[in-house]
Residue, then its C-alpha position, 0 to 999 in steps of 0.5 A: x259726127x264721130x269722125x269729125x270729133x276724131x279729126x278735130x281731136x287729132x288735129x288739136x293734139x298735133x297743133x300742141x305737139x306743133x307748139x311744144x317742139x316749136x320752142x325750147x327752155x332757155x334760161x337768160x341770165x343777167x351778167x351784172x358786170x359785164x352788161x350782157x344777158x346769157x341765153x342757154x339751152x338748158x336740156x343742151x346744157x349749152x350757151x348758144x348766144x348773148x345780148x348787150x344790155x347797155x349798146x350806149x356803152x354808159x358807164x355810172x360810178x357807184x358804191x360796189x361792183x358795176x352793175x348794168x343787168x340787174x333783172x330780167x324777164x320775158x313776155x309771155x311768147x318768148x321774144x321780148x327780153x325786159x332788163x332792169x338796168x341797175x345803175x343805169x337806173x332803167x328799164x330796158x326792153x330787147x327784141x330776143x331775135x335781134x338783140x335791138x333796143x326796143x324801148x327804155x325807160x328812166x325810172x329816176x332812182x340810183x338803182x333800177x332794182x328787182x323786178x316781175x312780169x305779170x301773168x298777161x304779159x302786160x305790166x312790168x312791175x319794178x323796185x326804185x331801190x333810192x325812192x322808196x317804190x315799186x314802178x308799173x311799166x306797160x310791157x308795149x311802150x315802157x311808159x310809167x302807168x302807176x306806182x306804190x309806195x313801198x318800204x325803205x329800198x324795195x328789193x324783191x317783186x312778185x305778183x300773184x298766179x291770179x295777177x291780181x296782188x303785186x307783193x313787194x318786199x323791202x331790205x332797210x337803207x344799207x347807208x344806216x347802222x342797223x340799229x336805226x334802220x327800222x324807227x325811220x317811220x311807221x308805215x304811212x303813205x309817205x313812206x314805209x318801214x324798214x322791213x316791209x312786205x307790201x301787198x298792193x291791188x296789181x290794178x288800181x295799185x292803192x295798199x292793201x296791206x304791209x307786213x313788218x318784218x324784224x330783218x330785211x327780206x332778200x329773195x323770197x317765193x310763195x309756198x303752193x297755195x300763196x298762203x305763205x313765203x320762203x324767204x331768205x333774210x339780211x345777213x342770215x345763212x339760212x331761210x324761215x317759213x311764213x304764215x302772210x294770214x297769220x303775220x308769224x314766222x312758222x319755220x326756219x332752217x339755218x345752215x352751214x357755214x363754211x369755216x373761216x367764212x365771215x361778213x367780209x366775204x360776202x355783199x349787201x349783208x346777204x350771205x345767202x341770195x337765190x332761192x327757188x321752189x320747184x313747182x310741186x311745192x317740195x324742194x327748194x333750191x338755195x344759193x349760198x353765196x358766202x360758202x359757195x354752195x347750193x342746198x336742197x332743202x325739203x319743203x314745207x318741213x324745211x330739212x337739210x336734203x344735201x349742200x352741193x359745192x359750186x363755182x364762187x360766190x352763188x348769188x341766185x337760183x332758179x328752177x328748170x325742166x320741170x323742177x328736175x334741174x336747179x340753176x345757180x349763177x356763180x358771181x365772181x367765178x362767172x359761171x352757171x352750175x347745173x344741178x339735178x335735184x334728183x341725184x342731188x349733184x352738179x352736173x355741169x359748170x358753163x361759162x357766162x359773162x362777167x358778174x352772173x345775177x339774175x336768171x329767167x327760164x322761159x320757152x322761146x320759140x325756135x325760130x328766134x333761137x335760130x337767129x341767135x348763133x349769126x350774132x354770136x361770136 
């Protein structure tokens, strides 16, 4: 018996080990411009293929830069590629090993904007910026299966590590001056305030809470636990701590601005756009898109660790290797900076699409990956 527990032991840590060398991190980063997802091998600090998110060539004439790649996300075993398509006002999925066009999805807004995945892989949640609601779309068929009535132009989507809450949080019609942005209405279920964190049952999707917030929120993570967010808010060079439980605002850190920098250079009233926090809860990792660095910053305390020079106009940021390695994509020098969080230091500059957004870090599996250099230039 005892070597039968051995064996089977031995063969279950061999199958992990199948499993771990059978895939790779790899970031896909969303070029918002240029209609493409970058694919990167992070330990190889390499792009090593690309996929054309908009085949049809359709082109939609908005306000601003174009935008066709405004989010992503990956199913669970790494081989569906889920893109909100911005102006197209979409969700779009792609086959990874392929690059073909498995399903799309209108979403009947001007802007299919921010979304997330949930932890089973089935529901994609995603912000119709122009109407005022979140969408659940089945990851399977792209249909429409529900919807939540959010505050005014929903940005940012998170769900929690349980799957059961969908937060969605709300940045204020753009179009209004800013001193009539928050008397719209009060929150009703026809419409919400301006700043607004909307905390919806994930299943039946019925509002379960809406949390008013003075300013729009932009990117935006949970501290460990859930209990509480980072969050990054309109036209602030900075990030504030807040207590979901208490409704208050329990930190902020403001940092620096570079000289010379003022609301012109930068979009969307977001001089800072990209956060991340790495998985044990201690760093985050900001972009600050209007002076063009990232900072690391000690969390909960939220103390300036270091500012890092990256390429221009940083616009998001994500977490790799185990949180040793920050991910900042580089808008209008379209470029990736690699930081270890360690040395506190760039320690590469690859080049993407045009228009770099959004990155996602998943594991892929190897053979999918293998396919990616035959339809790569």
């Amino acid at each position: 018996m005892r070597r039968l527990a051995l064996a089977l032991t031995m063969a279950l840590l061999a199958g992990s080990a199948t499993a771990q060398t059978g895939s790779r991190e790899v970031a896909f980063v969303a070029n918002a411009e240029g209609a493409t997802v970058s694919i990167v091998d992070v330990a190889a600090r390499k792009v090593i293929g690309e996929i054309d998110v908009n085949p049809e060539r359709k082109v939609v004439q908005r306000p601003g830069t174009p935008n066709y790649a405004q989010d992503t996300d990956i199913s669970p075993d790494g081989r569906t590629l889920y893109v909100s398509r911005g102006y197209l006002g979409d969700v779009a999925a792609f086959d990874v090993a392929t690059g073909r066009v498995l399903w799309r999805t209108p979403v009947a807004t001007a802007r299919a904007d921010h979304m997330t995945i949930s932890p089973d892989g089935r529901a994609l949640f995603v912000s119709a910026l122009t109407d005022n609601k979140a969408l659940r779309l089945d990851t399977r068929t792209g249909k429409v299966t529900g919807e939540v009535v959010t505050g005014v132009y929903p940005h940012d989507n998170q769900v929690s590590k349980d799957g059961r809450l969908l937060f969605n949080s709300s940045i204020g019609d753009m179009s209004l001056p800013l001193d009539r942005r928050d008397a719209v209405q009060a929150p009703t279920d026809r419409s919400g305030y301006a700043y607004q964190l909307t905390i919806a049952d994930a299943r039946t999707l019925q509002v379960k809470d809406r949390i008013r917030f003075e300013k729009g929120i932009r990117p935006w993570r949970f501290a460990p636990g859930e209990r509480a967010i980072y969050a990054q808010l309109s036209n602030e060079h900075g990030v504030v701590a807040y207590d979901l439980k208490a409704r208050r605002q329990t930190g902020r850190i403001d940092l620096p601005v570079k000289a010379g920098v003022t609301a012109a250079d930068w979009d969307f009233e977001s001089p800072h756009h990209g956060l991340a926090i790495t998985p044990d809860g201690r760093t985050l990792c900001l972009a600050g898109r209007a002076s063009d660095y990232a900072a690391l910053v000690a969390a909960p305390e939220l103390k300036l660790i270091a500012t890092i020079p990256v390429g221009d106009a940083p616009g998001w940021s994500e977490v790799a290797e185990g949180g040793r390695t920050c991910l900042v994509a580089n808008t209008r020098s379209d470029d990736l900076s690699i930081i270890s969080v360690g040395t506190r230091a760039e320690v590469s500059r690859l080049k993407l699409g045009n228009g770099p957004k959004h990155i996602t870090v998943a594991r892929v599996p190897a053979r999918v990956l293998a396919a990616l250099p035959r339809r790569t230039p």
